[in-house]
C-alpha positions in Angstrom: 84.6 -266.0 202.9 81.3 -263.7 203.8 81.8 -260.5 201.6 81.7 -258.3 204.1 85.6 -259.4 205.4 87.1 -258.8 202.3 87.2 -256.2 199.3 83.5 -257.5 197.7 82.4 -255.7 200.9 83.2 -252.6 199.4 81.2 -252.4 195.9 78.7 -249.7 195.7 77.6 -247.2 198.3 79.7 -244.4 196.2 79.2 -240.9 196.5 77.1 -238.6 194.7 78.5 -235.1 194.1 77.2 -232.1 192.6 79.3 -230.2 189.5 79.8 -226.7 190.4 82.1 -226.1 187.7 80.2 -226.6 184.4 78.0 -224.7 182.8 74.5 -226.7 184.2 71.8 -223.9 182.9 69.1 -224.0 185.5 69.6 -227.2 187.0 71.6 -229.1 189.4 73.8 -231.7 187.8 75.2 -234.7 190.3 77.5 -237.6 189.4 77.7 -240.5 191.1 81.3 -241.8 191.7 80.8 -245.3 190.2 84.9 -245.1 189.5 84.9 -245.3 193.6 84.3 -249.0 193.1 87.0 -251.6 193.7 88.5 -252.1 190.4 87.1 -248.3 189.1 83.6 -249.0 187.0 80.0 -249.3 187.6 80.4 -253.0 186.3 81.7 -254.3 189.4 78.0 -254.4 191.0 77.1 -256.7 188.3 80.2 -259.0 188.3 79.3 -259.5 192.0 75.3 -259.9 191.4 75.5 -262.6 188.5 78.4 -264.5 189.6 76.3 -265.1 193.4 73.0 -265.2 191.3 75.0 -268.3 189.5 76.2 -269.7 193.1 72.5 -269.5 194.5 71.1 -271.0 191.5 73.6 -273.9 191.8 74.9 -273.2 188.7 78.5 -273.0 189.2 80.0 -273.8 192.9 83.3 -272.3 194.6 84.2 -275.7 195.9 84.6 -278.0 192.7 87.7 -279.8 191.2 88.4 -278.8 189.1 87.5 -274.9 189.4 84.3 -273.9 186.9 85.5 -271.5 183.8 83.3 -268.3 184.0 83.1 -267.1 180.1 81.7 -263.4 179.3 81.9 -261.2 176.4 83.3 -257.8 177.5 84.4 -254.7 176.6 86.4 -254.2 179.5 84.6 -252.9 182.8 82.2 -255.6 183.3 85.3 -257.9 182.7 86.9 -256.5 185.8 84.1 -256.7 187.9 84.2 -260.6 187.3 87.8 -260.8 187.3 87.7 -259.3 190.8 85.1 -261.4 191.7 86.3 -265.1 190.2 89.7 -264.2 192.1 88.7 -264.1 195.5 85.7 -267.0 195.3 88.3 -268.8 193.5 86.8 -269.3 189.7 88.9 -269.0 186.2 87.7 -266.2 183.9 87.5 -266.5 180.5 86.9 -263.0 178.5 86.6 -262.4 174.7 87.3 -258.8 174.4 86.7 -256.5 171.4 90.0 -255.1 170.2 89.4 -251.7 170.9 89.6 -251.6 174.4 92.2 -249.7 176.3 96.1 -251.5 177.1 95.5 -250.4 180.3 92.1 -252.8 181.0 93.7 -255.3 179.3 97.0 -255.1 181.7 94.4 -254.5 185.1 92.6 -258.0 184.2 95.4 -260.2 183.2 97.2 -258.7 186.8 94.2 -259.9 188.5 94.1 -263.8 186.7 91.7 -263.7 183.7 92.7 -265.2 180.5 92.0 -263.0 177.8 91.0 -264.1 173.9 91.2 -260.5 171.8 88.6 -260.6 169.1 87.3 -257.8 166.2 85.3 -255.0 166.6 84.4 -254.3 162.9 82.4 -257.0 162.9 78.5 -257.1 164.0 76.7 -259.7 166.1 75.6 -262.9 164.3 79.8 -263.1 162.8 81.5 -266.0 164.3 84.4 -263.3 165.3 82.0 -260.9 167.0 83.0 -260.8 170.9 79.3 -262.5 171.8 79.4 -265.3 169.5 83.0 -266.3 170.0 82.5 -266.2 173.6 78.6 -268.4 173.6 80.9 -270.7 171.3 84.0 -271.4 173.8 81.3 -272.2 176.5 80.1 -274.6 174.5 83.1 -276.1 173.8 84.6 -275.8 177.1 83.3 -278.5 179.6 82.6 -277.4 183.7 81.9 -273.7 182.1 79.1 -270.8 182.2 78.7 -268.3 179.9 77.7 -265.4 182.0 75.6 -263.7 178.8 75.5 -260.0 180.5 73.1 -258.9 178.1 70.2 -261.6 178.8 71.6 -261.9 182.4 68.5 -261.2 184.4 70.9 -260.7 188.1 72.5 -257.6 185.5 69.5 -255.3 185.9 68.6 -256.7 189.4 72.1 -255.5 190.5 71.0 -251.6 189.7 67.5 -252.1 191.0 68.5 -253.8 194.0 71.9 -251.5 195.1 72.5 -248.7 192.6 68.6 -246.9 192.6 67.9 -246.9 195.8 71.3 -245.4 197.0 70.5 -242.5 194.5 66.8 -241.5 195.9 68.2 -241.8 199.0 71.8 -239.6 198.4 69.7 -237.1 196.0 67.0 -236.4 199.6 63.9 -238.4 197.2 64.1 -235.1 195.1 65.0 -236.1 191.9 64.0 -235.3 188.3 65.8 -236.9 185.8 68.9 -240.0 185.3 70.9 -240.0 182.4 72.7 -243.2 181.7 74.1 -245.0 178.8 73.1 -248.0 177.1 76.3 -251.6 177.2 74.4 -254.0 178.5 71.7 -252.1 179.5 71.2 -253.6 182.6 71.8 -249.9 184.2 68.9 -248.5 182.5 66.7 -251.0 182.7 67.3 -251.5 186.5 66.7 -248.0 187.3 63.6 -247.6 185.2 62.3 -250.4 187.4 63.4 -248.8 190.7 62.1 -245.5 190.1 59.2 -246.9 188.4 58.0 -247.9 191.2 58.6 -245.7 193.9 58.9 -242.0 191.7 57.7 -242.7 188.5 58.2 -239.0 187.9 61.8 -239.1 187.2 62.9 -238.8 183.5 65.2 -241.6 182.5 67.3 -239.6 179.2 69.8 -242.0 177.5 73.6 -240.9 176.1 74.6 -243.1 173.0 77.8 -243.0 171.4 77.0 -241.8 167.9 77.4 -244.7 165.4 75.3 -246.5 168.0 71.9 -247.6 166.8 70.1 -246.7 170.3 69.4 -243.0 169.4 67.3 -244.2 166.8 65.4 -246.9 168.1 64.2 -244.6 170.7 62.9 -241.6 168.5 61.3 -244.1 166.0 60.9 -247.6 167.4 63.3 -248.7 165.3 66.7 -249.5 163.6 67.0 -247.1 161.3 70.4 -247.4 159.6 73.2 -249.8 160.5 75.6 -248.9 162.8 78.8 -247.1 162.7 81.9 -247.3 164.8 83.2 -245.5 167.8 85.7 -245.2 170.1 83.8 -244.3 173.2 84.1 -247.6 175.2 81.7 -250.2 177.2 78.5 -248.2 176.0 76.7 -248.1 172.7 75.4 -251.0 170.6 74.9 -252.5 167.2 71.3 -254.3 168.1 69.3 -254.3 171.2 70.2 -256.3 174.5 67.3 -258.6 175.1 67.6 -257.2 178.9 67.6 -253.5 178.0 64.1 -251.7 178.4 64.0 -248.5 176.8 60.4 -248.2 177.2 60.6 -245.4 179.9 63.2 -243.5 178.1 62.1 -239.9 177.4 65.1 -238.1 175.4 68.2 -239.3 173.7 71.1 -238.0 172.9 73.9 -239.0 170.3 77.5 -237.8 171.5 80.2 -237.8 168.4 83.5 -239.4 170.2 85.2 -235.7 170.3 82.7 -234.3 172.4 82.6 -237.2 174.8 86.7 -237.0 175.0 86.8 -233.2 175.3 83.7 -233.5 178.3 85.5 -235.8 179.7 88.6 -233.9 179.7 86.7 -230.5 180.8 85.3 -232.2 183.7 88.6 -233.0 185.3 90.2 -229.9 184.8 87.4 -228.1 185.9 85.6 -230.8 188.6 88.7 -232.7 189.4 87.1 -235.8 188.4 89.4 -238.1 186.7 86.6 -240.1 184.6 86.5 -242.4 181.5 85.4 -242.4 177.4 81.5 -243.2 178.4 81.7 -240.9 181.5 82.1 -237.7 178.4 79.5 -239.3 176.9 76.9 -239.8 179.8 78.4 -235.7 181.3 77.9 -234.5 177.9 74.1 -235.4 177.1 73.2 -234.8 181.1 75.0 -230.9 179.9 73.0 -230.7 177.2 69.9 -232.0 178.9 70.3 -229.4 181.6 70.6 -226.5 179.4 67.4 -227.1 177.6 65.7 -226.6 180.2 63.5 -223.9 181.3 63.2 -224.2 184.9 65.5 -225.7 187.6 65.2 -229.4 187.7 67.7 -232.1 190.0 69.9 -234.9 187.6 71.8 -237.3 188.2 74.1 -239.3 185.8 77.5 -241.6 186.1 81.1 -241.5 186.2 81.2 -244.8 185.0 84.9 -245.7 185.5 88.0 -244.2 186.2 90.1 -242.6 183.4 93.0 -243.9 184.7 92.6 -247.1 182.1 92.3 -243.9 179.4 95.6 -242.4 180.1 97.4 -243.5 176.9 94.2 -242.6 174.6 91.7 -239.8 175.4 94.0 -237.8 178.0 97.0 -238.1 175.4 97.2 -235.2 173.2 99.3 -236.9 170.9 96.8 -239.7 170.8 93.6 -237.5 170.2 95.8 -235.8 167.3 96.5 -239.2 165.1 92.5 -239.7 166.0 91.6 -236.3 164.4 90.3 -235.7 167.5 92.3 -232.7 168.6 91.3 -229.5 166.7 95.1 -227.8 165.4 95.1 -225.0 162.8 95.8 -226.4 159.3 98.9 -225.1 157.1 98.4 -227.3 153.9 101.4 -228.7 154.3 104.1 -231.5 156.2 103.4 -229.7 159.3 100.4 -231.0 159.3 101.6 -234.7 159.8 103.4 -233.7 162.4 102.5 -234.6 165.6 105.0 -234.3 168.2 106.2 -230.8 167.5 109.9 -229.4 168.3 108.5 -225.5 169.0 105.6 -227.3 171.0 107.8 -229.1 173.5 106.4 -232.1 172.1 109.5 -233.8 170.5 111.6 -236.1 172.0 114.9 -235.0 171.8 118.6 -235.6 172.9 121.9 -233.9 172.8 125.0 -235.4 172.0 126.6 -235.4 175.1 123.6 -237.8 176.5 124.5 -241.1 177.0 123.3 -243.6 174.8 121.9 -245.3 177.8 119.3 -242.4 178.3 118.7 -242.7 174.9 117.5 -246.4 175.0 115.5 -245.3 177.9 113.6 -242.7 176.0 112.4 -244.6 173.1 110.8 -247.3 175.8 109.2 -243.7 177.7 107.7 -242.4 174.6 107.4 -245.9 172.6 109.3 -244.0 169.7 112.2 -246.4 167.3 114.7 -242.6 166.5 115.2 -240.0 168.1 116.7 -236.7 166.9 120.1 -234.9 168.3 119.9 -231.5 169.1 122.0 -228.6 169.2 120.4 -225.4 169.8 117.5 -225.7 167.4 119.3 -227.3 164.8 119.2 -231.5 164.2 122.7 -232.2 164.0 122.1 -236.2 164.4 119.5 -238.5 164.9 119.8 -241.8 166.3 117.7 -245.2 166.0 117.7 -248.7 167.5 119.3 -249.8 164.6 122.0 -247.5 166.0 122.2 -248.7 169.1 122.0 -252.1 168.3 125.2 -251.7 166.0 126.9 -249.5 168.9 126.2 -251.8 171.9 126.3 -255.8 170.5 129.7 -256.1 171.9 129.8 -254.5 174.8 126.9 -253.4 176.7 129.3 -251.2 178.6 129.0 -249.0 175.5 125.4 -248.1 177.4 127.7 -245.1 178.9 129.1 -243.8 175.5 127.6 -240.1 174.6 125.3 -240.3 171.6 127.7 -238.7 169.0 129.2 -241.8 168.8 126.5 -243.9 167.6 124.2 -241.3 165.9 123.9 -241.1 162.0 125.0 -237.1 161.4 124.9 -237.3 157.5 121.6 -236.0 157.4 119.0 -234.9 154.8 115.8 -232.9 155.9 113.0 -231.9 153.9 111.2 -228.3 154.0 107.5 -227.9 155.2 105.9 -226.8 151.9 107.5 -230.3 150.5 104.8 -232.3 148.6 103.7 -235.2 150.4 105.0 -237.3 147.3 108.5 -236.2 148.6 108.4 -238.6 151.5 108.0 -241.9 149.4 111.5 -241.7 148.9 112.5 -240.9 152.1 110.3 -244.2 153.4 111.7 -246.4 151.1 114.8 -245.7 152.1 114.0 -246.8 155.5 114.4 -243.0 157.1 112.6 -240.9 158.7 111.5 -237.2 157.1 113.4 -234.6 159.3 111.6 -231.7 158.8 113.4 -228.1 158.8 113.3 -224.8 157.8 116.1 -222.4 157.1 118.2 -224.9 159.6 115.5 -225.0 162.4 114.2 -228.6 163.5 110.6 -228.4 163.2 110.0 -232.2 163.9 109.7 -235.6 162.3 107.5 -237.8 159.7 106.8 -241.5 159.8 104.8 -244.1 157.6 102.3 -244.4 160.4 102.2 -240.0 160.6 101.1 -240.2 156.9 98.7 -243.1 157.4 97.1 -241.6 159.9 96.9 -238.6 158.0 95.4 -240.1 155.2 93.2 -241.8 157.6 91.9 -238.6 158.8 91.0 -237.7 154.9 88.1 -240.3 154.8 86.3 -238.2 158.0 
């Protein structure tokens, strides 16, 4: 099928668009709409790239019986860009993905056919479990395959120099200071500081690294200076250097803590209206902080990577950011603190007693909560659990229509803010939940996972 007649046609040729919005000093800040791709991300120009490099090279062929396994090591983006690709040519997929990554990359790419093995990500490359070994290990042991190897992939870098670079000089008018871009693969940066190498070897290439990532480092000093750390920004950032990436021509570095990618992210859709993902805060927040150092006006470009609609249930959930310690609240010293869906907030998940136990079941699938607490006024005069329910409804699922009263446990006992944490042990071993009041009003509830990720948070 020639590309141009179906939806490979469309990769690249996204727009560039200048922030207006953000606080840019005395430059001009662009983006370049990389989430405008076909399955949202950058990465699908180099799922197309290697995958036709591997056809030219006659290392894999459309047409065999039975199909050739494509294997890669992914965190996510440059998994979809294959997936995309190996559907419509007609290949299986293979991906070993780090077990960080979003739910809602995992759910895109098994919709569109690729088998998916999960792997750590709290282990470093050279352990068996670490996503690149356990993927260079299944090609080997899986006959008719190819181990795509982004990061020594030579069609990775070619796809940016080829497509990505020159779109830019031409969109940005061949006036153009400074790309900032971050560091997966690194075939981005590498073939960008080929393209404009060659024809404007003027432009600054400035590189945004998740901090934890060893990158920073090994540009300021030549070297590894520490081992890395962990971080949730995901699909850039490393824990040793990609044979493929060049960071020769880098000028500036910049290491972005997860909270200030998440909350740059966030500020540039409320502010931009551009709905981006985890590495897009990163890549907007060094290109910010770029900008505002400098002293006279200068034109910069940098990515939005992918779309954040595969971030919906992490960076753009309050409630997610919270158990992260990511989302700043004022401290009390006390239970309310491992609270995170407050009543007074409008963050609780509440019923009253004249709901049907149907709309109760259909609440804790909503909000992926096990109990829910019944409501009258401001007071908890109930609260009700899929233990509940289960006992309610085994004989007859026509019980679905019954009001919650009649299934909801109203022998309650609650515990006051200023409690000791201690006082929840025996609350959890009871198998309840800690209803937490004061003076009658519902203020919201505790569970084991609230006070492990409280605890959590204590090691920061």
């Amino acid at each position: 099928m020639p590309r141009e007649s179906s939806v490979l046609g469309t990769i690249g040729n996204t727009p560039l668009l200048q922030l207006r919005n953000l606080d840019t000093g005395s430059c001009r800040l662009f983006v370049k709409l990389e989430n405008q791709n076909p399955t949202g991300s950058i990465k699908d120009r180099i799922g197309l790239s290697m995958i036709e490099a591997a056809e030219r090279e006659g290392r894999i062929r459309p047409d065999s019986d039975p199909p050739f396994t494509i294997i890669e090591a992914t965190a996510g983006n440059t998994g979809l860009g294959l997936a995309l690709v190996a559907a419509q040519k007609g290949y299986r997929l293979l991906l070993v993905i780090p077990d960080k990554m979003a739910q809602e990359k995992l759910l895109h790419l098994r919709a569109l056919g690729a088998q998916i093995h999960l792997t750590r990500s709290d282990v470093g490359k050279g352990h068996p479990e670490h996503y690149q070994d356990l993927a260079a290990r299944l090609a080997r042991e899986t006959p008719n395959s190819l181990y795509v190897n982004q990061f020594e992939n030579p069609a990775n870098p070619l796809a940016h120099e080829a497509t990505t670079g020159p779109e830019i000089w031409a969109q940005s008018g061949h006036m153009l200071d400074a790309v900032v871009v971050g560091v997966g693969s690194g075939g981005t940066l590498t073939g960008l500081s080929r393209y404009f190498a060659r024809v404007a070897p003027q432009v600054e290439m400035i590189l945004a690294d998740p901090k934890g990532s060893v990158l920073v480092d090994v540009v300021n000093t030549g070297r590894m200076q520490k081992a890395a750390g962990s971080w949730l920004v995901e699909g850039i950032g490393e824990d040793f250097v990609p044979s493929i990436c060049d960071l020769s021509r880098v000028r500036r570095a910049y290491e972005i803590p997860d909270a200030e990618s998440f909350y740059t992210a966030r500020s540039l859709l409320a502010n931009e209206g551009i709905l981006g993902g985890s590495s897009t805060g990163t890549l907007v927040a060094a290109a910010l902080r770029y900008c505002r150092e400098q002293t006279s006006p200068k034109r910069v470009v940098t990515f939005v990577c992918d779309s954040g609609n595969k971030y919906l249930s992490k960076m753009y959930n309050d409630h997610w950011m919270f158990d992260q310690g990511l989302l700043e609240r004022p401290k009390h010293g006390n239970l309310l603190d491992l609270i995170v869906r407050r009543y007074q907030e409008g963050g609780a998940v509440t019923l009253s007693p004249q709901d049907t136990l149907l709309l109760a079941y259909r609440r804790m699938k909503l909000f992926d909560v096990s109990q829910i607490p019944v409501m009258q006024g401001e007071r908890v005069i109930g609260i009700v659990d899929e233990s509940d329910l289960v006992m309610h409804l085994h004989t007859d699922p026509a019980r679905f229509q019954d009001p919650v009263s009649t299934a909801m446990v109203a022998q309650l006992e609650t515990i006051a803010p200023d409690a000791p944490i201690g006082e929840l042990l025996p609350i959890f071993q009871r198998d309840h939940v800690a209803i937490v009041a004061e003076r009658g009003r519902f203020i919201g509830l505790i569970t084991r996972i609230d006070l492990l990720n409280y605890l959590r948070k204590q090691l920061a």
